[in-house]
C-alpha positions in Angstrom: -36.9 1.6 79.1 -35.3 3.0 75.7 -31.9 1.9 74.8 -30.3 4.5 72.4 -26.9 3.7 70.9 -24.4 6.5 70.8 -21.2 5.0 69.9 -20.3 5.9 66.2 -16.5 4.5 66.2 -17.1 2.1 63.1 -19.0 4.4 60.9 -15.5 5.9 59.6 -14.5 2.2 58.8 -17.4 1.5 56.6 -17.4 5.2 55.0 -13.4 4.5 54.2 -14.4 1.3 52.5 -17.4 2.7 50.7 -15.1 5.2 49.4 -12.4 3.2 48.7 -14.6 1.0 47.1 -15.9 4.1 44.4 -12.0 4.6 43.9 -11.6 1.0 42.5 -14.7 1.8 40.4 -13.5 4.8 39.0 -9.6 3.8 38.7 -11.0 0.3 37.0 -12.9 2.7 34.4 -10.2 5.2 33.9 -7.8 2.1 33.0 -10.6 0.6 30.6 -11.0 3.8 28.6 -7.1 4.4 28.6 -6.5 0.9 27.1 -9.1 1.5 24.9 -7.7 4.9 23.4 -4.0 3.2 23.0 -5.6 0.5 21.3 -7.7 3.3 18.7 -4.5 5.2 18.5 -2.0 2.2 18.0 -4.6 0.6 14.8 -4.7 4.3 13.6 -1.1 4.3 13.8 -0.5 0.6 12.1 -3.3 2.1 9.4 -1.6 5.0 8.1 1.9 3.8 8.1 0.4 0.1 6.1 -1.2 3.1 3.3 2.2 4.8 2.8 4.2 1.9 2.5 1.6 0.8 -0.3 1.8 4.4 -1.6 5.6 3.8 -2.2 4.5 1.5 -4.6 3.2 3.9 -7.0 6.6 6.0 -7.3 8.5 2.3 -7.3 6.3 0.9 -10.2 6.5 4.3 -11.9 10.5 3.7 -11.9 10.6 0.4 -13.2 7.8 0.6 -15.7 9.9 3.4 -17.2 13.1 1.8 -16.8 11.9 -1.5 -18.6 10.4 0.2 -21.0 13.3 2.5 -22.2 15.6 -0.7 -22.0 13.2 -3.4 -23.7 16.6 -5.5 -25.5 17.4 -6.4 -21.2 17.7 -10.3 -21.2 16.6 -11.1 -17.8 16.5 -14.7 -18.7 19.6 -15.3 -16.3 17.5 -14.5 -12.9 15.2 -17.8 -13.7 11.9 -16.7 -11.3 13.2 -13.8 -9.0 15.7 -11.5 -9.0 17.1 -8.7 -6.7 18.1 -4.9 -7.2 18.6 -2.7 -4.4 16.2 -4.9 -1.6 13.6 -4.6 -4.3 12.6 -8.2 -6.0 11.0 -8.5 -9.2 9.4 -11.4 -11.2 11.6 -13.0 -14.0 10.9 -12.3 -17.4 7.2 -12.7 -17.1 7.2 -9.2 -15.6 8.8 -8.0 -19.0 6.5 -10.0 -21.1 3.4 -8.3 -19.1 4.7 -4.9 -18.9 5.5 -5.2 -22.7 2.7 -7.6 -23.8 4.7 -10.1 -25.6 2.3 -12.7 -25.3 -1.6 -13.1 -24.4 -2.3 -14.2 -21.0 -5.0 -16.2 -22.1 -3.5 -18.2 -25.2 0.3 -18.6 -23.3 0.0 -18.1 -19.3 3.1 -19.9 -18.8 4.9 -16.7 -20.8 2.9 -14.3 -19.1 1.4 -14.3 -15.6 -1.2 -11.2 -15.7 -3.9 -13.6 -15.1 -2.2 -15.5 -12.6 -0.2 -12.5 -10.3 -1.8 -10.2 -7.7 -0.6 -8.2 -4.7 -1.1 -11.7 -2.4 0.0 -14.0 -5.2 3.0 -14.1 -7.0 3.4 -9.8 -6.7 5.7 -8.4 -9.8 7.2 -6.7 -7.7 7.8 -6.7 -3.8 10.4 -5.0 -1.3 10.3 -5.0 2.9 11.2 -1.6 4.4 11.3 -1.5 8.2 9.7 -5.1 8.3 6.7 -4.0 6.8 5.5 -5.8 3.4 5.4 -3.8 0.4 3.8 -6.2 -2.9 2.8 -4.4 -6.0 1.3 -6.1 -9.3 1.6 -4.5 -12.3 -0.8 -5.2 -15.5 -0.8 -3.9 -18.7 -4.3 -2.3 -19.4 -4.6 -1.1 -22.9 -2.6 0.7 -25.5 -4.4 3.8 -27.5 -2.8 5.6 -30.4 -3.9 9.6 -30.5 -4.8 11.2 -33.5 -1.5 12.2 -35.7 0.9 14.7 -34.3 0.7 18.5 -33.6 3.4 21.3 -33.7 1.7 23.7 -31.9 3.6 27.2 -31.3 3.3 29.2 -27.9 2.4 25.9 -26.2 6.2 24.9 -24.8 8.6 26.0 -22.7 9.6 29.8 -23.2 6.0 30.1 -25.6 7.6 27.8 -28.6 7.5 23.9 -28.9 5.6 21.2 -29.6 2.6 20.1 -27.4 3.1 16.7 -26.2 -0.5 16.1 -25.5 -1.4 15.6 -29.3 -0.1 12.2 -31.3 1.9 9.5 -30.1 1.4 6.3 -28.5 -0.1 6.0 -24.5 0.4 3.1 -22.7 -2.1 2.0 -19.5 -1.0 0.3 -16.8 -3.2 -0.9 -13.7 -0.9 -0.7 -10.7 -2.1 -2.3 -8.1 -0.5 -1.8 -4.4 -0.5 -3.5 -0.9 1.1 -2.5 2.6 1.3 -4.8 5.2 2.2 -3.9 8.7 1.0 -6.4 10.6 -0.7 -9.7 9.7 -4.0 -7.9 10.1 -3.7 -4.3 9.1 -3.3 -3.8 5.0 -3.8 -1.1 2.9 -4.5 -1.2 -0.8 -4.5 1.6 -3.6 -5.5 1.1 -7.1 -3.4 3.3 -9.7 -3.3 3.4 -13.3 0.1 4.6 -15.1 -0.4 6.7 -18.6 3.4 6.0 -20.6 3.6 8.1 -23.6 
């Protein structure tokens, strides 16, 4: 005699949690990738606001560099190692002595840090906007002399003038530049300022 077994009542049960089961699965995955995208997007975030906080750099350097230079006779001898202008902080007169080459790095470091300074170390110049880190070091490259001076006509403004371009003395500067947003995303840009 054949015994056949017709009652189905628990097969909805174990359906349910076979489905419920490929839910989880699926809902487990979906939350993975989603974490996983915040975390790209949050980095790319953190990455492109640490490069234009050390792109400020450039336009800040630019400003000083031009400001020392047009007002060399500045004692800054009263600010001993740091001082403060607007929530920007400089380095003493060694900053002075290396944007103006008083004195060889390698003969007197103790009158001028160029060897010495970076963006991590001892920065010339440094600021914090929005509690991100903004360190810049400045060094003075090289100075080249161009060939004598030029009045050439129909070159300025209006079609007469002199053309700046010819004569004169230009200045290099390396400017180098770090943002910090958080204690491990940097950015760094390398610059060099012409002053003629």
């Amino acid at each position: 005699m054949e015994r056949k077994y017709r009652n189905e009542k628990g097969a909805v049960l174990v359906v349910a949690i076979f489905v419920i089961m490929a839910l989880v699965v699926v809902g487990s995955l979906a939350a993975m990738v989603t974490n996983v995208e915040l975390d790209i997007s949050r980095n790319d975030r953190f990455g492109k606001e640490a490069f234009f906080i050390a792109d400020a750099g450039c336009p800040i350097s630019t400003k000083v560099l031009k400001d020392m230079i047009l007002n060399e006779g500045i004692d800054y001898s009263d600010y001993y190692e740091k001082y403060e202008v607007n929530g920007i902080t400089f380095d003493s007169n060694l900053f002075l002595n290396e944007v103006m080459n008083y004195y060889d790095p390698d003969l007197e470091p103790e009158l001028n840090d160029k060897l010495m300074d970076s963006t991590d170390s001892n920065p010339d110049i440094s600021s914090t906007v929005s509690g991100r880190d903004l360190n810049v070091d400045v060094d003075w490259r090289h100075r080249k002399s161009g060939a004598g001076g030029s009045l050439l006509f129909a070159m300025g403004y209006e079609g007469i003038g002199a053309d700046r371009s010819h004569g004169g003395v230009k200045i290099y500067y390396d400017v180098n530049t770090k943002g910090k947003v958080s204690k491990n995303t940097t950015a760094a840009i390398k610059a060099v300022y012409l002053n003629q």
